[in-house]
TORTI-520445 format. One line per field, with one value per atom (N, C-alpha, C): x, y, z; residue number from 1; atom name. Coordinates in steps of 0.02 Angstrom, whole numbers. Example, Ala and Ser with C-alpha at 12.3 -4.5 7.8 and 13.67 -1.06 7.14 Angstrom:
BEGIN
u [660|615|660|642|684|645]
v [-284|-225|-165|-112|-53|2]
w [390|390|390|354|357|394]
seq [1|1|1|2|2|2]
atom [N|CA|C|N|CA|C]
end
This chain:
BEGIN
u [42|0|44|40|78|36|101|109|95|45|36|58|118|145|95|99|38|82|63|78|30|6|-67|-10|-50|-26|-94|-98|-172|-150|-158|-155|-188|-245|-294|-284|-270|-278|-321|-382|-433|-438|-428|-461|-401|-338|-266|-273|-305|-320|-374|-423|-485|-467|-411|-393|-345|-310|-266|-273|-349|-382|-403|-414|-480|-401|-353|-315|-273|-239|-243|-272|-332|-385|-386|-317|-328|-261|-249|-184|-153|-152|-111|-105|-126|-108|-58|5|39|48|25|44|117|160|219|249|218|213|175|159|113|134|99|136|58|109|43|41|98|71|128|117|149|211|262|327|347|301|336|295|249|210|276|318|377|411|455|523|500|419|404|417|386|389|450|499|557|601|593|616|602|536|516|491|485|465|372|335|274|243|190|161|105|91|29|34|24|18|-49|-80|-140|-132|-145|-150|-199|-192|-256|-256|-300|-285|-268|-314|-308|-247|-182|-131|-114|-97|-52|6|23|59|74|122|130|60|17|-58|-32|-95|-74|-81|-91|-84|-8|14|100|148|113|141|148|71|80|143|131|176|233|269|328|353|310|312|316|292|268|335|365|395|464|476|548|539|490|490|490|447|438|378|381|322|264|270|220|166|106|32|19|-19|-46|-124|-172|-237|-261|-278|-297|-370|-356|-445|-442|-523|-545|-609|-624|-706|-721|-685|-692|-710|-772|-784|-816|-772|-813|-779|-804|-770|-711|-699|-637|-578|-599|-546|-518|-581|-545|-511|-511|-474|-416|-405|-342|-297|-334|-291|-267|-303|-273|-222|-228|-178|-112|-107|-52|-17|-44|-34|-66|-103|-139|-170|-179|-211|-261|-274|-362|-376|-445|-452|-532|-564|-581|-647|-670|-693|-699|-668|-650|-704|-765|-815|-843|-784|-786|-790|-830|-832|-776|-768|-725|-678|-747|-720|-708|-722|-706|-660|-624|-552|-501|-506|-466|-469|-521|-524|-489|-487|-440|-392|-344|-282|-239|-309|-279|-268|-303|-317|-264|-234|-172|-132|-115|-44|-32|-93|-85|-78|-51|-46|-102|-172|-240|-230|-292|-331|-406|-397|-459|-532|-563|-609|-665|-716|-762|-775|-825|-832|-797|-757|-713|-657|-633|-562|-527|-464|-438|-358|-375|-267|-248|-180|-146|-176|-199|-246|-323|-352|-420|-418|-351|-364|-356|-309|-312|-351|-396|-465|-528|-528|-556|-549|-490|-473|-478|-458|-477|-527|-592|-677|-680|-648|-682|-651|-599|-597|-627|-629|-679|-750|-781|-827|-869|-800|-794|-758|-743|-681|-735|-712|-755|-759|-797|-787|-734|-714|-639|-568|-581|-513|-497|-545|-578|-507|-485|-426|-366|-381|-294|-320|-298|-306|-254|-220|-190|-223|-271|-318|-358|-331|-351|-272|-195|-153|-152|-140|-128|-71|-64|-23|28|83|157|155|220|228|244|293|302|240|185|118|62|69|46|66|131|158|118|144|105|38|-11|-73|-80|-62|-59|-37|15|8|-43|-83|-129|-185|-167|-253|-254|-168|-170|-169|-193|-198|-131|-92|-22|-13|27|35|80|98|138|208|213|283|295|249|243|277|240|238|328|339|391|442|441|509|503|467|451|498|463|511|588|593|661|658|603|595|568|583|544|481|473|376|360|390|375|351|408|397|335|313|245|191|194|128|133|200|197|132|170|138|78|58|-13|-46|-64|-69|-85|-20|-36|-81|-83|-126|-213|-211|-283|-318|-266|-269|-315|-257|-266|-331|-336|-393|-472|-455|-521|-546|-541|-555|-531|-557|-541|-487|-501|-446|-433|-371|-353|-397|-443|-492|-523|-532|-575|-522|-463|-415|-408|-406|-408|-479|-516|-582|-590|-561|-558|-530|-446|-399|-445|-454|-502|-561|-589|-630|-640|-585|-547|-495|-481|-452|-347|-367|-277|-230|-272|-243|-285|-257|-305|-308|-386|-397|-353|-334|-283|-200|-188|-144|-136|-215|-219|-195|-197|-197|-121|-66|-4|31]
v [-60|0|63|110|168|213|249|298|364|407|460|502|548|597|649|668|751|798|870|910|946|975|1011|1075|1124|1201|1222|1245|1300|1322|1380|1385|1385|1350|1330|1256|1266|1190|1126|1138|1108|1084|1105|1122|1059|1080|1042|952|951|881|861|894|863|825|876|852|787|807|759|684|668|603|578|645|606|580|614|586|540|523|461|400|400|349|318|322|316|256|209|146|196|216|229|324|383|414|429|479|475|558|597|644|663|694|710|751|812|864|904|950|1016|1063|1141|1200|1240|1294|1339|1414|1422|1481|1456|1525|1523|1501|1543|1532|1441|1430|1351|1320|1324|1268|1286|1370|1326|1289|1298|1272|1182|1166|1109|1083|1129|1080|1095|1111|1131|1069|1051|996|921|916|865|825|899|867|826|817|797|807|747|733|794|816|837|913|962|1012|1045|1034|1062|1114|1196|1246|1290|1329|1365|1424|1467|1524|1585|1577|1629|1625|1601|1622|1679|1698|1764|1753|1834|1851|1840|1772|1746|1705|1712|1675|1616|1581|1533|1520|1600|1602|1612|1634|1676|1598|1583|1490|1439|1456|1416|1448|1522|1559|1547|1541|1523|1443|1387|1356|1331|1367|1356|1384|1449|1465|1435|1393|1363|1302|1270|1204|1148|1138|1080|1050|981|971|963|977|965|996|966|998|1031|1079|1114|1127|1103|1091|1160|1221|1279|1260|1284|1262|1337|1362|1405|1403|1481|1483|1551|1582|1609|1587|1545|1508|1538|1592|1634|1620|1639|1602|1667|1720|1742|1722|1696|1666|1614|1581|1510|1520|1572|1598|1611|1648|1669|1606|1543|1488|1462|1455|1414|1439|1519|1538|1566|1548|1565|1483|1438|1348|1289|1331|1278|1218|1154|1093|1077|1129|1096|1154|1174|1253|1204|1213|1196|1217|1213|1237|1209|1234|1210|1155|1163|1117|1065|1048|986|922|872|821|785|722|691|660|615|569|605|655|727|738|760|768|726|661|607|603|616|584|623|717|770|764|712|727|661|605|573|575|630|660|686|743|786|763|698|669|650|617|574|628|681|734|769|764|793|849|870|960|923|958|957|1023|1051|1098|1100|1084|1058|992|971|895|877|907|910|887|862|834|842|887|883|883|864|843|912|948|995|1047|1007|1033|1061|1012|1022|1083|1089|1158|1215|1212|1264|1299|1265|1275|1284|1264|1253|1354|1373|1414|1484|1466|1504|1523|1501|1506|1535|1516|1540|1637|1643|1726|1769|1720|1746|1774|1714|1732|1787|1772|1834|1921|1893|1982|2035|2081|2167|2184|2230|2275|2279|2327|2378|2354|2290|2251|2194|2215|2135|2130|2069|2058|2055|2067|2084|2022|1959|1894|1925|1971|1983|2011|2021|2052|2007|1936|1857|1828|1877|1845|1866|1828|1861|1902|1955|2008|1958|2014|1992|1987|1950|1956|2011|2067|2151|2177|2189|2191|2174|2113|2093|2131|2149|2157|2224|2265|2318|2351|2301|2313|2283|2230|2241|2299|2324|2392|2443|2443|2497|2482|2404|2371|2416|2429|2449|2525|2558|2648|2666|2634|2664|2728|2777|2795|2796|2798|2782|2810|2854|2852|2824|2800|2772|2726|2662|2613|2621|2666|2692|2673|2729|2713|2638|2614|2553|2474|2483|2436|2449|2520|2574|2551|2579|2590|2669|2683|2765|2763|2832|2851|2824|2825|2837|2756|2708|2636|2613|2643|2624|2654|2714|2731|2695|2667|2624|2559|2523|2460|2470|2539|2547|2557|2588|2588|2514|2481|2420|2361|2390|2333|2357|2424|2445|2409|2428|2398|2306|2269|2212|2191|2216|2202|2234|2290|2325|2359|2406|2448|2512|2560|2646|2658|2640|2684|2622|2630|2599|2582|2599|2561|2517|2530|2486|2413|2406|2381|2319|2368|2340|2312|2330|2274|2216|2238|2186|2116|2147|2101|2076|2105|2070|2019|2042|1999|1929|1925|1886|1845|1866|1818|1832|1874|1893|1924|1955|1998|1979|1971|1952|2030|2017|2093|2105|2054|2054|2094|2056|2097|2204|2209|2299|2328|2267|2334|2318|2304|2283|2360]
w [0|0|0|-44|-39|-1|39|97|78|101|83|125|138|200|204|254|260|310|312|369|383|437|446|463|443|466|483|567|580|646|661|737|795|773|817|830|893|917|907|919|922|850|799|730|696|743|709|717|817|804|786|772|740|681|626|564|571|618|636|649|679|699|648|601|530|467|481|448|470|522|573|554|568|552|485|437|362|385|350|354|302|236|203|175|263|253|337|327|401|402|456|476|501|473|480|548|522|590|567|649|613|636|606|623|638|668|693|664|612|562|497|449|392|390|448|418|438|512|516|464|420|340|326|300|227|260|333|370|373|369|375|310|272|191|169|190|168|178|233|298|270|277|247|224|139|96|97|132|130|58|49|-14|-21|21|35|103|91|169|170|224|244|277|240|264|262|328|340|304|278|226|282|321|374|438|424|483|482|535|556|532|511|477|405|394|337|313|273|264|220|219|171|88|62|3|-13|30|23|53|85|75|38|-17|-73|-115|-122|-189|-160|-85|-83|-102|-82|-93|-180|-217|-269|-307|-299|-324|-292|-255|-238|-268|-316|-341|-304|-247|-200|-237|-230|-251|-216|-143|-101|-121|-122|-142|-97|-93|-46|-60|4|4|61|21|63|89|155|210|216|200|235|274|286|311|269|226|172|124|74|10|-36|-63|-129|-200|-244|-301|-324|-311|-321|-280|-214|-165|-193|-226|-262|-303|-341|-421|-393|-333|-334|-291|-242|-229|-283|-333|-396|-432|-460|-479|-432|-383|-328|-316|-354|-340|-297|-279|-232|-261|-239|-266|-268|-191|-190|-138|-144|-102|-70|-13|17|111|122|187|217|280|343|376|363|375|328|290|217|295|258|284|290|333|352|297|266|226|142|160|75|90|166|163|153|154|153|77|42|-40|-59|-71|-81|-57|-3|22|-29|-57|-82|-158|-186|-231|-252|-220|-244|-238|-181|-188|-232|-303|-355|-392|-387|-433|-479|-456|-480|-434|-438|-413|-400|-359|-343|-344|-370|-371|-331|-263|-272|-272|-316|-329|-386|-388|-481|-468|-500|-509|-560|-584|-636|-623|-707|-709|-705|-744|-758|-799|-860|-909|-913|-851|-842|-808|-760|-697|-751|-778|-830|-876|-892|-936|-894|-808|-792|-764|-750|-697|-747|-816|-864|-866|-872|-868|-819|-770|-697|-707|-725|-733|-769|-839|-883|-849|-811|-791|-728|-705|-657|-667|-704|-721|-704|-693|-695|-756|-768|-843|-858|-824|-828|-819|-802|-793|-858|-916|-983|-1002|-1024|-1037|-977|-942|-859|-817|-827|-793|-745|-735|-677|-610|-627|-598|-502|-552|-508|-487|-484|-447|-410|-342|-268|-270|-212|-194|-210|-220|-207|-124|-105|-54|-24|-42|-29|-19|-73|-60|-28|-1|57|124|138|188|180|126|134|127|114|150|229|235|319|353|335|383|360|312|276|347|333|391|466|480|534|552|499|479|486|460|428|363|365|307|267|221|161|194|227|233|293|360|385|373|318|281|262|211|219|232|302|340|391|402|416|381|307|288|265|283|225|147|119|39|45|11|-39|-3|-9|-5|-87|-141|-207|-218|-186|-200|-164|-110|-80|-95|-130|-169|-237|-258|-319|-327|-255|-209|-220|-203|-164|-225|-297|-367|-398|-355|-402|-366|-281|-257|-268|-274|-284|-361|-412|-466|-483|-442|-401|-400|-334|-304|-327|-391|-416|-360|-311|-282|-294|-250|-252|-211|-167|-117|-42|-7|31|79|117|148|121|71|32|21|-9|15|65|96|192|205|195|210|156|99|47|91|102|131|190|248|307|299|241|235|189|153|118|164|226|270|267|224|205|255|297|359|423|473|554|561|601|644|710|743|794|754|683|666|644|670|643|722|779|858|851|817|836|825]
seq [1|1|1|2|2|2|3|3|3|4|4|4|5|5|5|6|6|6|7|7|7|8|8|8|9|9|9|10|10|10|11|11|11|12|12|12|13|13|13|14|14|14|15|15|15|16|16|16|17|17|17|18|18|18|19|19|19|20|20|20|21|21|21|22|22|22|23|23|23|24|24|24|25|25|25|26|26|26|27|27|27|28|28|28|29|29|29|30|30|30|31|31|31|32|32|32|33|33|33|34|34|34|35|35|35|36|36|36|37|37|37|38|38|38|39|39|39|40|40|40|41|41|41|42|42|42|43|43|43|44|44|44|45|45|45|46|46|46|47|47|47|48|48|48|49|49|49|50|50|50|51|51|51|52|52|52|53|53|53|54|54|54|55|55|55|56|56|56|57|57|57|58|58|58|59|59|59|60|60|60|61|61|61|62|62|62|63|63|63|64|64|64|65|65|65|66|66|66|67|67|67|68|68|68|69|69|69|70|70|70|71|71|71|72|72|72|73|73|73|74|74|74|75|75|75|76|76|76|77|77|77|78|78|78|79|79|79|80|80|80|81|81|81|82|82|82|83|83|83|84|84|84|85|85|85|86|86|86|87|87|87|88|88|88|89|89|89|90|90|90|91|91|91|92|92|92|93|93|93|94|94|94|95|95|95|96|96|96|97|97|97|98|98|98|99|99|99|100|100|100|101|101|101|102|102|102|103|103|103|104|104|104|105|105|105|106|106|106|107|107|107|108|108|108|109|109|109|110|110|110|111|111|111|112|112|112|113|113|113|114|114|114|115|115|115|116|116|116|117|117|117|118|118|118|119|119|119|120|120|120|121|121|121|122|122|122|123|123|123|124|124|124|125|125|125|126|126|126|127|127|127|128|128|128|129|129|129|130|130|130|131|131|131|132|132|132|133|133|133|134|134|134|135|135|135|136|136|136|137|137|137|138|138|138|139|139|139|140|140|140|141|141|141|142|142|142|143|143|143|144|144|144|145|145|145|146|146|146|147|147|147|148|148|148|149|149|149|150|150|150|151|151|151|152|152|152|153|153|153|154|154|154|155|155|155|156|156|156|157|157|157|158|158|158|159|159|159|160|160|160|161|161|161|162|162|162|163|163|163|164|164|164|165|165|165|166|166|166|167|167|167|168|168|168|169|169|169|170|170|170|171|171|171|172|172|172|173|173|173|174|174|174|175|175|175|176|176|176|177|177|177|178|178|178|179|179|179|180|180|180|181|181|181|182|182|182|183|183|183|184|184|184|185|185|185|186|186|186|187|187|187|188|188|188|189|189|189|190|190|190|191|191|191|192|192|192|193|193|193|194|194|194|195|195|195|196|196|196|197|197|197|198|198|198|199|199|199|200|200|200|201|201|201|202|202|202|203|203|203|204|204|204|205|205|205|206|206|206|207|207|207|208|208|208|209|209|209|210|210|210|211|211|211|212|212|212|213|213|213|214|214|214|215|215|215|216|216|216|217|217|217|218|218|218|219|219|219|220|220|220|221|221|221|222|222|222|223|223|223|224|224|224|225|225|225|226|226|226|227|227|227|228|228|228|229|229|229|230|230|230]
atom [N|CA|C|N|CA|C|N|CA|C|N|CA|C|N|CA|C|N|CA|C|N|CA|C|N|CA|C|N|CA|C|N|CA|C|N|CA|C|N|CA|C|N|CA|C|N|CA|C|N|CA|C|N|CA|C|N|CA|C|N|CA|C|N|CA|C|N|CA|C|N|CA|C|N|CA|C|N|CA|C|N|CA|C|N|CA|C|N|CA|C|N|CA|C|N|CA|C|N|CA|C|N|CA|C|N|CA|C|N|CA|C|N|CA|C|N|CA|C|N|CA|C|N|CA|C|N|CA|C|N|CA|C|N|CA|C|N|CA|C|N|CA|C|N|CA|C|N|CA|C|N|CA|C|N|CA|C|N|CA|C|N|CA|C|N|CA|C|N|CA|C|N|CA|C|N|CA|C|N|CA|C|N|CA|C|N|CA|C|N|CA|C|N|CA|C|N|CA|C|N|CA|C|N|CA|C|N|CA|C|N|CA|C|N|CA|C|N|CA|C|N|CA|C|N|CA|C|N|CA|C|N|CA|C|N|CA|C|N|CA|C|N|CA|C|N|CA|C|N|CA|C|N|CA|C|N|CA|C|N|CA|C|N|CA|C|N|CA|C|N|CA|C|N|CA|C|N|CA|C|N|CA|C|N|CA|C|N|CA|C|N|CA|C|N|CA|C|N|CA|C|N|CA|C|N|CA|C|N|CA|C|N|CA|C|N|CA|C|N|CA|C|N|CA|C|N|CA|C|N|CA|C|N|CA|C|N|CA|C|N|CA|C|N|CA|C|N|CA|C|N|CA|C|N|CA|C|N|CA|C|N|CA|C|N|CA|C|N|CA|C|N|CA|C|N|CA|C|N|CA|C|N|CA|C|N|CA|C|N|CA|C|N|CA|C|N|CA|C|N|CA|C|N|CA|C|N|CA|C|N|CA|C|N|CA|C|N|CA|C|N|CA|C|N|CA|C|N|CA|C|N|CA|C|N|CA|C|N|CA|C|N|CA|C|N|CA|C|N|CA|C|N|CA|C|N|CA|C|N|CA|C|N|CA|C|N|CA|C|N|CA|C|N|CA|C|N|CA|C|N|CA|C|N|CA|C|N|CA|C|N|CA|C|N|CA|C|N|CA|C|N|CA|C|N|CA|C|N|CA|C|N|CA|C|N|CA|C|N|CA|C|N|CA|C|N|CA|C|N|CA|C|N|CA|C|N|CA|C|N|CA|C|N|CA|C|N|CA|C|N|CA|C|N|CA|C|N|CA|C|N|CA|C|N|CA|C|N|CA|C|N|CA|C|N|CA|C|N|CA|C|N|CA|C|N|CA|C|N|CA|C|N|CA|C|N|CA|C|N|CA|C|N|CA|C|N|CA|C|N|CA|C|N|CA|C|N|CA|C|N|CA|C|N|CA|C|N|CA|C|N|CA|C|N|CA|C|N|CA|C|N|CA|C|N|CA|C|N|CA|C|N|CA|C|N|CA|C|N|CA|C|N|CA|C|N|CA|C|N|CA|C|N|CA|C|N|CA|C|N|CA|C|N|CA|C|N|CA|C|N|CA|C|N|CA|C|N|CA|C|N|CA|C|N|CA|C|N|CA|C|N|CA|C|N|CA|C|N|CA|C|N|CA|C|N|CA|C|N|CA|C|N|CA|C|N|CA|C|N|CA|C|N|CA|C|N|CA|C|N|CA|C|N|CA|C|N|CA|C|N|CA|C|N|CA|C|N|CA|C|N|CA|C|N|CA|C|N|CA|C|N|CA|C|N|CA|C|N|CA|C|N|CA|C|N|CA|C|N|CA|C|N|CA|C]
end
């Protein structure tokens, strides 16, 4: 019987062994280790290597979209199966195009999570009740922007990639009524490079102005409200 490795990333306790028992309970899947935010998912998948990492979209600090794109962009092959309690269909557009395998909610049944963990190890995607190879996500993920785009954005599939990671950082401090030179002298870049940032995350995300932004991000799960009193 082949061995399927896993790692859970969430920082909720409760939530970690719940998943933990339902994947347990499988002969041919083994939990590796788990972590309780972003940066220990890469240092884990970095480490070792797992077929499979279960991450939560919503950690502090580093989230788990900026886990897949790190992950994704260092060439590991570990799949990554994003859980939220966020399930809208632009959230899903942008797990897929950031690498994710299989995007998901936190209240998927037992035996749905075990089929999706066994799913992506065999190198599929998972959508839903959908399953596709390389090709299917692609055509599949295609439609899905098409069908969603704004007016004003027709043609800019960029429109559905998640922040850079710089950009991320710097709407979290927007979340926390920072201002640009704030922001600034904070990370030591230009005022010029963070109203650059700030241009291109409004762009992004199809909003007006930085609040708008910032509730985008909050409510999309990209930033904790605990991270705005810091």
């Amino acid at each position: 019987m082949e061995e399927y490795t896993v790692i859970i990333v969430d920082d909720h306790p409760l939530f970690r062994e719940g998943v933990r028992s339902v994947i347990d309970a499988e002969e041919d899947l083994n939990v590796l280790a788990e972590g309780t935010s972003g940066e220990d998912g890469v240092q884990l998948i970095r480490e070792l290597r797992p077929m499979v990492a279960l991450v939560d979209v919503n950690l502090p600090a580093m989230n788990g979209m900026q886990v897949t794109r790190q992950i994704v962009g260092e060439r590991i092959a570990t799949s990554i199966v994003l859980l939220t309690a966020y399930d809208d269909v632009e959230q899903v557009l942008h797990a897929f195009s950031a690498g994710a395998s299989a995007y998901c909610s936190k209240d998927v049944e037992a035996g749905k999570l075990v089929d999706i963990v066994r799913q992506v190890a065999r190198g599929f995607f998972v959508v839903g009740d959908q399953v596709f190879d390389k090709e299917g996500l692609e055509a599949w993920l295609s439609q899905g922007v098409e069908a969603v785009r704004r007016p004003h954005v027709e043609g800019d599939k960029e429109a559905f990639t998640p922040l850079s990671p710089r950009e991320m950082e710097i709407l979290q401090f927007v979340t926390r009524g920072m201002s640009n030179k704030e922001i600034a002298a904070k990370l030591g870049i230009s005022h010029q490079t963070v109203k650059n940032h700030m241009t291109a995350i409004l762009h992004k995300l199809d909003v007006e102005d930085r609040t708008q932004a910032a509730v985008y991000a909050l409510r999309h799960g990209w930033v904790r409200l605990q991270d705005t009193r810091k």
